[in-house]
PyMOL Python script that loads the backbone (N, CA, C, O; Angstrom):
from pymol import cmd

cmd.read_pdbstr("""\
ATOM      1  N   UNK A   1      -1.471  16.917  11.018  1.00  0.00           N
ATOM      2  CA  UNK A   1      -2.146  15.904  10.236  1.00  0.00           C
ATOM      3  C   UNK A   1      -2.042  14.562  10.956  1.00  0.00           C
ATOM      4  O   UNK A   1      -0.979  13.995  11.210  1.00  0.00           O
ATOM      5  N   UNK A   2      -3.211  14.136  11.243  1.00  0.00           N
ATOM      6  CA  UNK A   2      -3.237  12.647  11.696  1.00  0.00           C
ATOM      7  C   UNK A   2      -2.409  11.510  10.442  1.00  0.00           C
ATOM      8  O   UNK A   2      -2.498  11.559   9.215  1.00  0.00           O
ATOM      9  N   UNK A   3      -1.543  10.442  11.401  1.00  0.00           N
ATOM     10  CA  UNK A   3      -1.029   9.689  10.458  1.00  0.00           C
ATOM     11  C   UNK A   3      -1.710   8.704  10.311  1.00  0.00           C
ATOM     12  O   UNK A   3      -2.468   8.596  11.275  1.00  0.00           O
ATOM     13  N   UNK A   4      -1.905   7.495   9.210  1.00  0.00           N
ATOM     14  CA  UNK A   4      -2.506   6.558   9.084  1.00  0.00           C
ATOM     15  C   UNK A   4      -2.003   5.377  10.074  1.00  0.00           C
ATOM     16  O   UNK A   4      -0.887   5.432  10.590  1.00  0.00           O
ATOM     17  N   UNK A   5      -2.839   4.378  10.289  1.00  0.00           N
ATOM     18  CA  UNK A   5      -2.748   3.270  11.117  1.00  0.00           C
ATOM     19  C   UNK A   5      -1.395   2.128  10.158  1.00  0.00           C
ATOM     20  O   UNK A   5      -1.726   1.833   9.010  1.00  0.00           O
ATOM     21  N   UNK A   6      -0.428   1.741  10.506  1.00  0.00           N
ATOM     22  CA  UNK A   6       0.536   1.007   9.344  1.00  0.00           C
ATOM     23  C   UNK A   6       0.133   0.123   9.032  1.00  0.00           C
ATOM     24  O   UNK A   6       0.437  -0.201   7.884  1.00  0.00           O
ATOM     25  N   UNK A   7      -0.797  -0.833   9.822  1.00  0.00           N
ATOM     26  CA  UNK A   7      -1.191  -1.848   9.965  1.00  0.00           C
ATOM     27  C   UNK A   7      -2.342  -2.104   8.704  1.00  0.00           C
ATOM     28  O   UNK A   7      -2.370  -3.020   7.883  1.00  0.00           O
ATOM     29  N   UNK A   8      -3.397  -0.788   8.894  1.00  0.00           N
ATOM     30  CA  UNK A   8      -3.986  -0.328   7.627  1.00  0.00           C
ATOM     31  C   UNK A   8      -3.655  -0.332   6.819  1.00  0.00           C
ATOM     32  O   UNK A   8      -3.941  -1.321   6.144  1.00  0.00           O
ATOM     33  N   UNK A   9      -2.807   0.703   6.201  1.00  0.00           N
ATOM     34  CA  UNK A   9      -2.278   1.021   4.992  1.00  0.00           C
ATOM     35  C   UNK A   9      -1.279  -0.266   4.672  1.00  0.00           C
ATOM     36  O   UNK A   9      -0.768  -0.023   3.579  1.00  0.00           O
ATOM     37  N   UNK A  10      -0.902  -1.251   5.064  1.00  0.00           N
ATOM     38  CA  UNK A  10      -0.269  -2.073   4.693  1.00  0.00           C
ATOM     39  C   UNK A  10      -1.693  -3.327   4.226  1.00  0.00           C
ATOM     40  O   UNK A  10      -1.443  -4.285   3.495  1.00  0.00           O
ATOM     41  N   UNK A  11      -2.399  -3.202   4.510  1.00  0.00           N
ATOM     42  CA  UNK A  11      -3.829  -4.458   4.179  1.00  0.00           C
ATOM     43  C   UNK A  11      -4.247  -3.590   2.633  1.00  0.00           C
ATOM     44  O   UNK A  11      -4.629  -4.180   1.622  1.00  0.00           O
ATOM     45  N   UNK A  12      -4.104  -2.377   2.723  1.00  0.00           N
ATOM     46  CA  UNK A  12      -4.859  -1.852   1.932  1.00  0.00           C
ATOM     47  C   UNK A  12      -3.728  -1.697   0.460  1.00  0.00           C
ATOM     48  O   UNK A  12      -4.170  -1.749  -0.688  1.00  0.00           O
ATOM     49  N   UNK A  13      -2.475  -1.535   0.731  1.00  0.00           N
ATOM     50  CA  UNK A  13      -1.317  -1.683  -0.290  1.00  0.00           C
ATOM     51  C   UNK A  13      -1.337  -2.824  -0.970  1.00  0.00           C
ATOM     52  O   UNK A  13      -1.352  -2.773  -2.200  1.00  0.00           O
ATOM     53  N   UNK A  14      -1.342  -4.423  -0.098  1.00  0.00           N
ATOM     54  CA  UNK A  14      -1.499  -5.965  -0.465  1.00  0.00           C
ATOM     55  C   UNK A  14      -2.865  -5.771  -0.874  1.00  0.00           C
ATOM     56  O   UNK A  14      -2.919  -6.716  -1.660  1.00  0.00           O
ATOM     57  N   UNK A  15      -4.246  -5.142  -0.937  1.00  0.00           N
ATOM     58  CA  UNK A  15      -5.235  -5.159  -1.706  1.00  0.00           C
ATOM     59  C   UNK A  15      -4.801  -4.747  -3.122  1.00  0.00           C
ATOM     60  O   UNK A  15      -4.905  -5.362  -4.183  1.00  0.00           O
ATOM     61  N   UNK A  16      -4.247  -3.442  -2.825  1.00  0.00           N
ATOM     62  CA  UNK A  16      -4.435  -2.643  -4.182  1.00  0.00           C
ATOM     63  C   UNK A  16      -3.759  -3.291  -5.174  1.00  0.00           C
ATOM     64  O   UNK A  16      -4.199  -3.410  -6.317  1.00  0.00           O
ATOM     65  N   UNK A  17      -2.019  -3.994  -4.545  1.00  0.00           N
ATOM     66  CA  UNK A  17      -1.788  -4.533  -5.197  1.00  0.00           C
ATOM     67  C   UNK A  17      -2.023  -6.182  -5.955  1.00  0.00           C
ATOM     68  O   UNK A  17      -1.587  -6.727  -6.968  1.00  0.00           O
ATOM     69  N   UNK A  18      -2.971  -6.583  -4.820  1.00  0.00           N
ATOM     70  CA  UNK A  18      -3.493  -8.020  -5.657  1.00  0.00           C
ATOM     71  C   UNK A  18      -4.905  -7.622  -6.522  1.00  0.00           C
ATOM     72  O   UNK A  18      -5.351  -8.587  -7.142  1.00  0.00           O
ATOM     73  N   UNK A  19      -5.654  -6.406  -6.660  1.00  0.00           N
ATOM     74  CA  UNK A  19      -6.201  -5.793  -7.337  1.00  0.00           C
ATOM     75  C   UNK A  19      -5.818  -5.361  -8.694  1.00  0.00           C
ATOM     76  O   UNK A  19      -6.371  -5.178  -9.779  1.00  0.00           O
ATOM     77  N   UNK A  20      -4.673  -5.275  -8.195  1.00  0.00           N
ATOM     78  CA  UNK A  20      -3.866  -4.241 -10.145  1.00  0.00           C
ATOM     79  C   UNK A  20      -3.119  -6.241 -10.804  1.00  0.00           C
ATOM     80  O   UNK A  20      -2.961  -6.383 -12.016  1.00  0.00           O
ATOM     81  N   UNK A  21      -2.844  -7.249 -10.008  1.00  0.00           N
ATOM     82  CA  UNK A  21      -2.703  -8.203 -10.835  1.00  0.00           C
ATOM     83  C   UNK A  21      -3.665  -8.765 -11.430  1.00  0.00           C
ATOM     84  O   UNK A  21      -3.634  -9.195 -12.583  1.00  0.00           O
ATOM     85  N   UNK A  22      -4.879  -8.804 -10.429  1.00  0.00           N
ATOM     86  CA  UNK A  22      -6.242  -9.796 -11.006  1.00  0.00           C
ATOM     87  C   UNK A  22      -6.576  -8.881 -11.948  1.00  0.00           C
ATOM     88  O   UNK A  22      -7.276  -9.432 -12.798  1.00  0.00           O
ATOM     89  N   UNK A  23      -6.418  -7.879 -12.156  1.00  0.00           N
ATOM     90  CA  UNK A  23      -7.542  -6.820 -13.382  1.00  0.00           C
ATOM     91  C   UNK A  23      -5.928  -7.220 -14.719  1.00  0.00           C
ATOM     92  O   UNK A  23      -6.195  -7.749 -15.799  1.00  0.00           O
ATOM     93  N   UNK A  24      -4.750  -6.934 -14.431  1.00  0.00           N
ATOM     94  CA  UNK A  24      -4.142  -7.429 -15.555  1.00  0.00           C
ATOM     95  C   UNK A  24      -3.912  -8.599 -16.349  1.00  0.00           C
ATOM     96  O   UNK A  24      -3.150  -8.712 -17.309  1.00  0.00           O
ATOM     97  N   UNK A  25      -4.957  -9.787 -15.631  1.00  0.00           N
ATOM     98  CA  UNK A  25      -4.579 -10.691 -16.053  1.00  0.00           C
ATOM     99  C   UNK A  25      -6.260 -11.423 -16.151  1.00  0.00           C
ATOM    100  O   UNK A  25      -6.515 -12.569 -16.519  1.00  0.00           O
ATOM    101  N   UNK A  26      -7.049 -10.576 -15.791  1.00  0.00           N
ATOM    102  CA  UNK A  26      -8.237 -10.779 -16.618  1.00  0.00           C
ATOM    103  C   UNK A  26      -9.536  -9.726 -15.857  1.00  0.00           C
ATOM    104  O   UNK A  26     -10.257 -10.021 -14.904  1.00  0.00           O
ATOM    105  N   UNK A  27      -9.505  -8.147 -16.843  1.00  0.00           N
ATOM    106  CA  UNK A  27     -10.150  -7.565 -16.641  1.00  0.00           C
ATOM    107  C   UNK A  27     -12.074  -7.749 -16.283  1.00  0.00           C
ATOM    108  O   UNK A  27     -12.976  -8.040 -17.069  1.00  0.00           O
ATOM    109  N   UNK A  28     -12.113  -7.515 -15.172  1.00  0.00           N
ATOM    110  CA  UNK A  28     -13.952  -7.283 -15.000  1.00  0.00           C
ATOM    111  C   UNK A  28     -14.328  -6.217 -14.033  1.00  0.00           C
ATOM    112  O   UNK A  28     -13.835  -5.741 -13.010  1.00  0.00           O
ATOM    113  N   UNK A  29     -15.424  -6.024 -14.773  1.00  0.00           N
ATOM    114  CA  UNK A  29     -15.776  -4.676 -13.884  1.00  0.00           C
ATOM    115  C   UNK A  29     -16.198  -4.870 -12.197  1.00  0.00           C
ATOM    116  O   UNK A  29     -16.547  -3.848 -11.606  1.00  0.00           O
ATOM    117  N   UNK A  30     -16.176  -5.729 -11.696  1.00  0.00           N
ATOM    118  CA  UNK A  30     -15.851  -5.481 -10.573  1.00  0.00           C
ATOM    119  C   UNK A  30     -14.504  -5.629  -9.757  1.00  0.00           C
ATOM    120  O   UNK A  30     -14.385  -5.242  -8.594  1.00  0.00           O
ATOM    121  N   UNK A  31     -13.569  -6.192 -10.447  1.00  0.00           N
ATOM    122  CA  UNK A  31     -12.360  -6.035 -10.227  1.00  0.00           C
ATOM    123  C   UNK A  31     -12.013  -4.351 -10.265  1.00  0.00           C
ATOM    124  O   UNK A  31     -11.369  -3.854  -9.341  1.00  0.00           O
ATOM    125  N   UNK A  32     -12.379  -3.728 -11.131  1.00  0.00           N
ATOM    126  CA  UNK A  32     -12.473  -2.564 -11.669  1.00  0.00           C
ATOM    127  C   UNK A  32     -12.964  -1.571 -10.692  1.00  0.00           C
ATOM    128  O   UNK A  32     -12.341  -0.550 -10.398  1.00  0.00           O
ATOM    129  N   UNK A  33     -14.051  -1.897 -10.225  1.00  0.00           N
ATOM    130  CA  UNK A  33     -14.699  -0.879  -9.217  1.00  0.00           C
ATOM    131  C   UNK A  33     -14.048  -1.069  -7.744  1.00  0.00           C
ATOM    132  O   UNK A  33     -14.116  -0.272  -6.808  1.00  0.00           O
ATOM    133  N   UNK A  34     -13.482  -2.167  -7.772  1.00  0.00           N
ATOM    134  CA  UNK A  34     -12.858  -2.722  -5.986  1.00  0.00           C
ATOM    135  C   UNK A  34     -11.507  -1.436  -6.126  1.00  0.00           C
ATOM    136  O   UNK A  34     -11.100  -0.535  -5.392  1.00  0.00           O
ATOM    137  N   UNK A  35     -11.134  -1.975  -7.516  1.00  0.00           N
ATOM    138  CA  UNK A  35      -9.130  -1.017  -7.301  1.00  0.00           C
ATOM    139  C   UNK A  35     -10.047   0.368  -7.410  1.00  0.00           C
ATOM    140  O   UNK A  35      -9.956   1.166  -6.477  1.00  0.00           O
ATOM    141  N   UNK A  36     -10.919   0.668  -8.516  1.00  0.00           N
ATOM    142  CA  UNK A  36     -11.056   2.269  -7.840  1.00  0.00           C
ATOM    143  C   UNK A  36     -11.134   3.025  -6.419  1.00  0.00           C
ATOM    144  O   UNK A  36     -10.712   4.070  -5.923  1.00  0.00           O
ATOM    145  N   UNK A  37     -11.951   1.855  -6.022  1.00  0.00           N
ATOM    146  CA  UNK A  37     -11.901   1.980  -4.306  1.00  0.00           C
ATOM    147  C   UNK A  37     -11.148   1.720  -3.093  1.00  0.00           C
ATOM    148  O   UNK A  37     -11.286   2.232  -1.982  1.00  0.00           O
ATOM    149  N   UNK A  38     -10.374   0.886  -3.471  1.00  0.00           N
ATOM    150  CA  UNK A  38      -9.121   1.333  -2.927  1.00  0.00           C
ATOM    151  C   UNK A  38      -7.923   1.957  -3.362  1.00  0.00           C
ATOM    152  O   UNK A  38      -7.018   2.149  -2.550  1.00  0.00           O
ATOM    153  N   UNK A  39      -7.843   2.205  -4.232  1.00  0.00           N
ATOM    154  CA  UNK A  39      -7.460   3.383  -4.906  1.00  0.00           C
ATOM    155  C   UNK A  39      -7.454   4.959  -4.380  1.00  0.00           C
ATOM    156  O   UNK A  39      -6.519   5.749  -4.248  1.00  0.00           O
ATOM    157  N   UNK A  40      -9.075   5.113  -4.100  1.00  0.00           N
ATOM    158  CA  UNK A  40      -9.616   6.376  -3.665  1.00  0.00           C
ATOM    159  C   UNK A  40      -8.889   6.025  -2.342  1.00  0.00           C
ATOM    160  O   UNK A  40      -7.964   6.620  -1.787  1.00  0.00           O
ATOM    161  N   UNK A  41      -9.499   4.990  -2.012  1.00  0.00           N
ATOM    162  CA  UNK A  41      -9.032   4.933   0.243  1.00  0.00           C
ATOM    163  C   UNK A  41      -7.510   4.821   0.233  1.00  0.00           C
ATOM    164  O   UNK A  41      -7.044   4.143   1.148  1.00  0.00           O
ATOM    165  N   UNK A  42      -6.896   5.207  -0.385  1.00  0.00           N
ATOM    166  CA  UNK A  42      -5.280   5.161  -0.509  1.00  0.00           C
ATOM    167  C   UNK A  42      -4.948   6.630  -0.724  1.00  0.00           C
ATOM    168  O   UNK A  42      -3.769   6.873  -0.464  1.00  0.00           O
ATOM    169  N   UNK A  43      -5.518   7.465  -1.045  1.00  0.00           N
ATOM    170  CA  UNK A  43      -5.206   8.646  -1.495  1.00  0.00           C
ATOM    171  C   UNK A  43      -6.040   9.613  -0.618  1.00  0.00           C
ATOM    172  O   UNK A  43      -5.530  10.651  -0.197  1.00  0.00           O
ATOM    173  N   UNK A  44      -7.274   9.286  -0.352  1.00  0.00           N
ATOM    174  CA  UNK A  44      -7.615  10.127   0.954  1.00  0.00           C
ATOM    175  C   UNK A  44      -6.934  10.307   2.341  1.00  0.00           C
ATOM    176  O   UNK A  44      -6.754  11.240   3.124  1.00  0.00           O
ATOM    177  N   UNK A  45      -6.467   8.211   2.250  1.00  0.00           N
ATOM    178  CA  UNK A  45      -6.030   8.364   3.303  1.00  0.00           C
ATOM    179  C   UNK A  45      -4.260   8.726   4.232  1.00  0.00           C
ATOM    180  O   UNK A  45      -3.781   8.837   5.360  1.00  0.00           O
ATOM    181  N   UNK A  46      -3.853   8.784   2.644  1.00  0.00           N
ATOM    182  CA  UNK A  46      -2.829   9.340   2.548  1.00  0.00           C
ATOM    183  C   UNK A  46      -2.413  11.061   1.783  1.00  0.00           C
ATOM    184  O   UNK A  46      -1.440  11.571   1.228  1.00  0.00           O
ATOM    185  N   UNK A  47      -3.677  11.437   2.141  1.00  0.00           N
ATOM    186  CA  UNK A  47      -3.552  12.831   1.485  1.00  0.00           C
ATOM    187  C   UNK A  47      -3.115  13.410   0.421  1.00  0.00           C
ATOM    188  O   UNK A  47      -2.427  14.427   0.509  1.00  0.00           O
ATOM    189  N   UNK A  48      -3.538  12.691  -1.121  1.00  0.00           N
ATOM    190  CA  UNK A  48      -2.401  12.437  -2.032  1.00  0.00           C
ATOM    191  C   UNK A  48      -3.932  12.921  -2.981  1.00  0.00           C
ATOM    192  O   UNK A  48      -5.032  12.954  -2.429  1.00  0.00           O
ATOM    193  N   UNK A  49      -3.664  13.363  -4.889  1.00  0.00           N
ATOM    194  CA  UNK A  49      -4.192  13.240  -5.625  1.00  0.00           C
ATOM    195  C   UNK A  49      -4.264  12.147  -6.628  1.00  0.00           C
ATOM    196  O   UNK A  49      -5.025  12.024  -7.588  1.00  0.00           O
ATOM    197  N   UNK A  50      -3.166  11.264  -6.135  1.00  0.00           N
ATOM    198  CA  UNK A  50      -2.557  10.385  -7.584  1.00  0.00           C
ATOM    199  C   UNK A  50      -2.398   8.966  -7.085  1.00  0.00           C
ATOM    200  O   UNK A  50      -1.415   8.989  -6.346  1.00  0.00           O
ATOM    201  N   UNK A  51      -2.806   7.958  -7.126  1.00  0.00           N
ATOM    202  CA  UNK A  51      -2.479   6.952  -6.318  1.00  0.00           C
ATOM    203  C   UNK A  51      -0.903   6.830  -6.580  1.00  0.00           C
ATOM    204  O   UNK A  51      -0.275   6.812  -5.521  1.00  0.00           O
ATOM    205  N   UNK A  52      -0.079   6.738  -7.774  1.00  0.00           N
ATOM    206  CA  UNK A  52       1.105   6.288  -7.309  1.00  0.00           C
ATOM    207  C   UNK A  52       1.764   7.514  -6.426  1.00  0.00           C
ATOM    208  O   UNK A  52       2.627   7.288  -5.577  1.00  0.00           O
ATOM    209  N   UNK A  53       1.340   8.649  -6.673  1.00  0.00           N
ATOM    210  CA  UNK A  53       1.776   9.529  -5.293  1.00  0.00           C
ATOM    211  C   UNK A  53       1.680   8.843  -3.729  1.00  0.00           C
ATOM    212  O   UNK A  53       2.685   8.904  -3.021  1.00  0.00           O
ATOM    213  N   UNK A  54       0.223   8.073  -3.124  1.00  0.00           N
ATOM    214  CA  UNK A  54      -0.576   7.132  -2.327  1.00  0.00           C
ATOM    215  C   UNK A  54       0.512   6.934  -2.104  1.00  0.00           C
ATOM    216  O   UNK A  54       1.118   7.590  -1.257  1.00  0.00           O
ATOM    217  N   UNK A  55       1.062   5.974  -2.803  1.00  0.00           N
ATOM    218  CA  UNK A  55       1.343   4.230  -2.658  1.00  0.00           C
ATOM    219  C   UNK A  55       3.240   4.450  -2.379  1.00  0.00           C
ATOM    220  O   UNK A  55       3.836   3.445  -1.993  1.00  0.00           O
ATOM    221  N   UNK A  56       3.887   5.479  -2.549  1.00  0.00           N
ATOM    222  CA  UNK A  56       4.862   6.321  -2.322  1.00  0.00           C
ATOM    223  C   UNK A  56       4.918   6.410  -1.221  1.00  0.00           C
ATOM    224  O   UNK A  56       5.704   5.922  -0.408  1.00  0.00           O
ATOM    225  N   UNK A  57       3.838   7.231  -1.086  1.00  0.00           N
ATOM    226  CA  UNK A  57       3.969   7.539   0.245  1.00  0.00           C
ATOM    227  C   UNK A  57       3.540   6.449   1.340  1.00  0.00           C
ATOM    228  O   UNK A  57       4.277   6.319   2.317  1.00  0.00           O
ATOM    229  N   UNK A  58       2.598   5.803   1.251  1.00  0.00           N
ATOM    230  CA  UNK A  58       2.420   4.357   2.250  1.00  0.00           C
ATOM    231  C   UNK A  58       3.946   3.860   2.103  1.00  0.00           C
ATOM    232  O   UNK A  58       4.560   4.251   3.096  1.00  0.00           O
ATOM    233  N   UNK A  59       4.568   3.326   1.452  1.00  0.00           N
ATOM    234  CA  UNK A  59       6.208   2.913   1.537  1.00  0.00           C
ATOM    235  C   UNK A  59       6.803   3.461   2.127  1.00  0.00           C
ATOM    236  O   UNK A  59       7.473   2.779   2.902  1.00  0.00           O
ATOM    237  N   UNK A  60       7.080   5.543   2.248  1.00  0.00           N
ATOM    238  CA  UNK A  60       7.975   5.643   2.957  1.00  0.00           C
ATOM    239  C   UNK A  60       7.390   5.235   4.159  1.00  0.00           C
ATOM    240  O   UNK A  60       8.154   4.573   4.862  1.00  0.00           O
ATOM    241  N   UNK A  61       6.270   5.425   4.613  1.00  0.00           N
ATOM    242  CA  UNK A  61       5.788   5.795   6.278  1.00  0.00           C
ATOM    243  C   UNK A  61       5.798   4.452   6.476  1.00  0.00           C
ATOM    244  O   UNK A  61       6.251   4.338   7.615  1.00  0.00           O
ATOM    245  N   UNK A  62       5.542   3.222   5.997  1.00  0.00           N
ATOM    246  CA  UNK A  62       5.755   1.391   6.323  1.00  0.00           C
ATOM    247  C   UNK A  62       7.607   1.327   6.709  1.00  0.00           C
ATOM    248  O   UNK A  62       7.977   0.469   7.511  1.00  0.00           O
ATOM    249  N   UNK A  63       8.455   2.100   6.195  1.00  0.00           N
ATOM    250  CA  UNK A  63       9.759   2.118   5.706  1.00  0.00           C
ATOM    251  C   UNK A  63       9.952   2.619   6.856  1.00  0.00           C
ATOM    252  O   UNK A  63      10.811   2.100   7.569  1.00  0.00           O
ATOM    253  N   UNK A  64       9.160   3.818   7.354  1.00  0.00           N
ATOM    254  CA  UNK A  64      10.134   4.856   8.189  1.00  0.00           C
ATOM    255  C   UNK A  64       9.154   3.724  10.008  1.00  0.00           C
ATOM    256  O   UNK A  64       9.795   3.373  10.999  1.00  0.00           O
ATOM    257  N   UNK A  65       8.002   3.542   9.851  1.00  0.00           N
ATOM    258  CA  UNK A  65       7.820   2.996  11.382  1.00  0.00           C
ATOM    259  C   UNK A  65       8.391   1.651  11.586  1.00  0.00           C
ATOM    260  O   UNK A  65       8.247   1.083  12.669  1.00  0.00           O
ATOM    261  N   UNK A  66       9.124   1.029  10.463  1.00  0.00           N
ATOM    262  CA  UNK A  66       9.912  -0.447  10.792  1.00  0.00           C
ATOM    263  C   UNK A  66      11.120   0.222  11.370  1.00  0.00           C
ATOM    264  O   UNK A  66      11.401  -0.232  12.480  1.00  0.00           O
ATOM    265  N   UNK A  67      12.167   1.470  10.807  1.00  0.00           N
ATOM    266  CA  UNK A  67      12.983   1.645  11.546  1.00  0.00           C
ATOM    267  C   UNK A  67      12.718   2.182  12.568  1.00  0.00           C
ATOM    268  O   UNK A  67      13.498   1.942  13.489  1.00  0.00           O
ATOM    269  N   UNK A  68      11.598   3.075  12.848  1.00  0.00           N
ATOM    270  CA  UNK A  68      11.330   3.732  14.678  1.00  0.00           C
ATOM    271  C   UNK A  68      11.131   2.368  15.297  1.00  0.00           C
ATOM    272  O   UNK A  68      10.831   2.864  16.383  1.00  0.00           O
ATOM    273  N   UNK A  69      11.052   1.215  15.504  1.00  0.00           N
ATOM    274  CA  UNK A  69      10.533   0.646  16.362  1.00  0.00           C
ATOM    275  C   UNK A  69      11.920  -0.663  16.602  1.00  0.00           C
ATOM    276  O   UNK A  69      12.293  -1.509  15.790  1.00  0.00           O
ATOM    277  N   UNK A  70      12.324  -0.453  17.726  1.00  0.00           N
ATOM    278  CA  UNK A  70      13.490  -0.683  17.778  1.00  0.00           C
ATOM    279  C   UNK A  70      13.425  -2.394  18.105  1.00  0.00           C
ATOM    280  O   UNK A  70      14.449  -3.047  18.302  1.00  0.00           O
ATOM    281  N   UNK A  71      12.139  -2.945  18.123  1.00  0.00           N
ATOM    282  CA  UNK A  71      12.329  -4.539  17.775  1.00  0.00           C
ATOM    283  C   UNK A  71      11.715  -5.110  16.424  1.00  0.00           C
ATOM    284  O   UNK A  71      11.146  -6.193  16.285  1.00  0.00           O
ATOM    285  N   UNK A  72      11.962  -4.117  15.439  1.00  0.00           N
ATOM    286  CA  UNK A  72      11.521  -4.318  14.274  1.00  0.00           C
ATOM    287  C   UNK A  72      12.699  -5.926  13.793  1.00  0.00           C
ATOM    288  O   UNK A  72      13.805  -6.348  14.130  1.00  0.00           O
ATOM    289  N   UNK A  73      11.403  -6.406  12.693  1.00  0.00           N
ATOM    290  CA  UNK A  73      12.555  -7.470  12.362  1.00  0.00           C
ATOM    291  C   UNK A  73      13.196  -6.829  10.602  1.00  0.00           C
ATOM    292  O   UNK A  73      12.676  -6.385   9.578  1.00  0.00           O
ATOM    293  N   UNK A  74      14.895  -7.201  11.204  1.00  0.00           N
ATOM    294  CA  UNK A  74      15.117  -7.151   9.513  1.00  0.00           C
ATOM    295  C   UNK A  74      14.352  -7.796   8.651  1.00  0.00           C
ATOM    296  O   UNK A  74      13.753  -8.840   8.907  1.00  0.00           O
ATOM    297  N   UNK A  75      14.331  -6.977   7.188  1.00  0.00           N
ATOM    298  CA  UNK A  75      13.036  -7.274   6.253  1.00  0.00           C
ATOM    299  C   UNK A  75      13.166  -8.420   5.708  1.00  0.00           C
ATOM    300  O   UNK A  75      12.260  -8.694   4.921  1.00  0.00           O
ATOM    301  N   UNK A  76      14.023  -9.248   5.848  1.00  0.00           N
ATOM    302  CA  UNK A  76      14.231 -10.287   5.179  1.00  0.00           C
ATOM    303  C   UNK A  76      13.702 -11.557   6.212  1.00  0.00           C
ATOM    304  O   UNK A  76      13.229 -12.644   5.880  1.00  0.00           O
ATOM    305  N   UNK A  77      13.899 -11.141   7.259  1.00  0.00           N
ATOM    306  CA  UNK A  77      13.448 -12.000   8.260  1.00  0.00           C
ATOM    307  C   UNK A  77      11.925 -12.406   8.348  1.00  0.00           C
ATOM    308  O   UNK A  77      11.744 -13.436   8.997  1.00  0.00           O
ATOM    309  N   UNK A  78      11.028 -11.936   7.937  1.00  0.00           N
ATOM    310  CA  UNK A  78       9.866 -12.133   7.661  1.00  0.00           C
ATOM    311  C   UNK A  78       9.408 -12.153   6.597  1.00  0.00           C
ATOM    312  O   UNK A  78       8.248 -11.769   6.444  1.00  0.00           O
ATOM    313  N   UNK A  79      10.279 -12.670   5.362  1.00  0.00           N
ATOM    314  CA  UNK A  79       9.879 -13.071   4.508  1.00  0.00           C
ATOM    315  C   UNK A  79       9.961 -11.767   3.251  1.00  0.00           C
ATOM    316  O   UNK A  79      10.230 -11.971   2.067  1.00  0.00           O
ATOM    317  N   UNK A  80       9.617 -10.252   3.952  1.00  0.00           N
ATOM    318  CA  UNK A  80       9.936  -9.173   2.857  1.00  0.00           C
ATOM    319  C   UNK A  80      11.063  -8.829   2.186  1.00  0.00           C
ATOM    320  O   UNK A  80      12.150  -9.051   2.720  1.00  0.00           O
ATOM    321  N   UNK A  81      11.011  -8.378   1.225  1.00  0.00           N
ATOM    322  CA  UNK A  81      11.981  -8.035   0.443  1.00  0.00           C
ATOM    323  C   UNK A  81      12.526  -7.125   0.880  1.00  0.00           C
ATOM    324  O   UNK A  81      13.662  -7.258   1.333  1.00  0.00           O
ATOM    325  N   UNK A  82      11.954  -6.049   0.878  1.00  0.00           N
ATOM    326  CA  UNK A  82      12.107  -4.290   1.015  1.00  0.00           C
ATOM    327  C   UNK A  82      11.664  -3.919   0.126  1.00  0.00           C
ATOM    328  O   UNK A  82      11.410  -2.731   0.323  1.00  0.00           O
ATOM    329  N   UNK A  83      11.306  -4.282  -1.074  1.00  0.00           N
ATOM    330  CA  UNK A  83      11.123  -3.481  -2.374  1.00  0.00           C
ATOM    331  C   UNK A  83      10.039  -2.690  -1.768  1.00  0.00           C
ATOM    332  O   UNK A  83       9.716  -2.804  -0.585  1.00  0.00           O
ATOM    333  N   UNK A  84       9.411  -1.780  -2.713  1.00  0.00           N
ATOM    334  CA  UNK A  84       8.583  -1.262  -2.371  1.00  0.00           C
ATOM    335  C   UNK A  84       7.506  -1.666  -3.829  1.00  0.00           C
ATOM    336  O   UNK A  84       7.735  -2.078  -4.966  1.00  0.00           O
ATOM    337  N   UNK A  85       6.316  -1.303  -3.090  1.00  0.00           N
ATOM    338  CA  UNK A  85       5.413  -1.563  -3.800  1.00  0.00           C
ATOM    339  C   UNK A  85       4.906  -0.779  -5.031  1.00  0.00           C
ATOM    340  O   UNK A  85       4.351  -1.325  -5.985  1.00  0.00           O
ATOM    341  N   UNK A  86       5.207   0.900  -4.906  1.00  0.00           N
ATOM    342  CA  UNK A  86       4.828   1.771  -5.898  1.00  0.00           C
ATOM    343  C   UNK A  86       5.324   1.514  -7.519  1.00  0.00           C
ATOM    344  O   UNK A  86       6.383   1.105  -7.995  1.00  0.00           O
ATOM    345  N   UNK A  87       4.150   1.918  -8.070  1.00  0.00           N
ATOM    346  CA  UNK A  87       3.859   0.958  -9.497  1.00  0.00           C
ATOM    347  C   UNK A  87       4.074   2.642 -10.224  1.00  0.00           C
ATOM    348  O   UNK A  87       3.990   2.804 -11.442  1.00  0.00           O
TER     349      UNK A  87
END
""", "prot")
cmd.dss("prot")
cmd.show_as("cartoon", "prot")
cmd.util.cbc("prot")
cmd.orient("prot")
């Protein structure tokens, strides 16, 4: 199985998730149709049926290529938390 690009799936995680705030804090249907769609491109492209299955899995594989890459910066150093994003 081809893996996703991190770089990707990390634009597309900060979508989904500034997608699931703007629709909770004032629903419209095109807010609506954007998260379905990335929604879908999260789960195709992570081979998943369920987005929070997706969005799981984008975390571990963001999680697991910061530690393969041996000039990764600690997460705090750039400002991340570590948390993960799955809702």
């Amino acid at each position: 199985m081809l893996e996703p690009d991190p770089k990707v799936v990390r634009e597309l995680l900060t979508r989904y998730a500034t997608l699931r705030i703007a629709q909770a804090e004032r629903p419209r249907p095109a807010v609506t149709r954007e998260l379905t769609d990335v929604s879908y491109t999260l789960c195709v492209m992570l081979a998943t049926t369920s987005v929070h299955e997706a969005v799981a899995r984008a975390d571990a594989l963001l999680l697991a290529k910061g530690r393969a890459t041996p000039e990764a910066c600690p997460a705090d150093a750039d400002g991340e938390s570590g948390l993960s994003l799955a809702v």
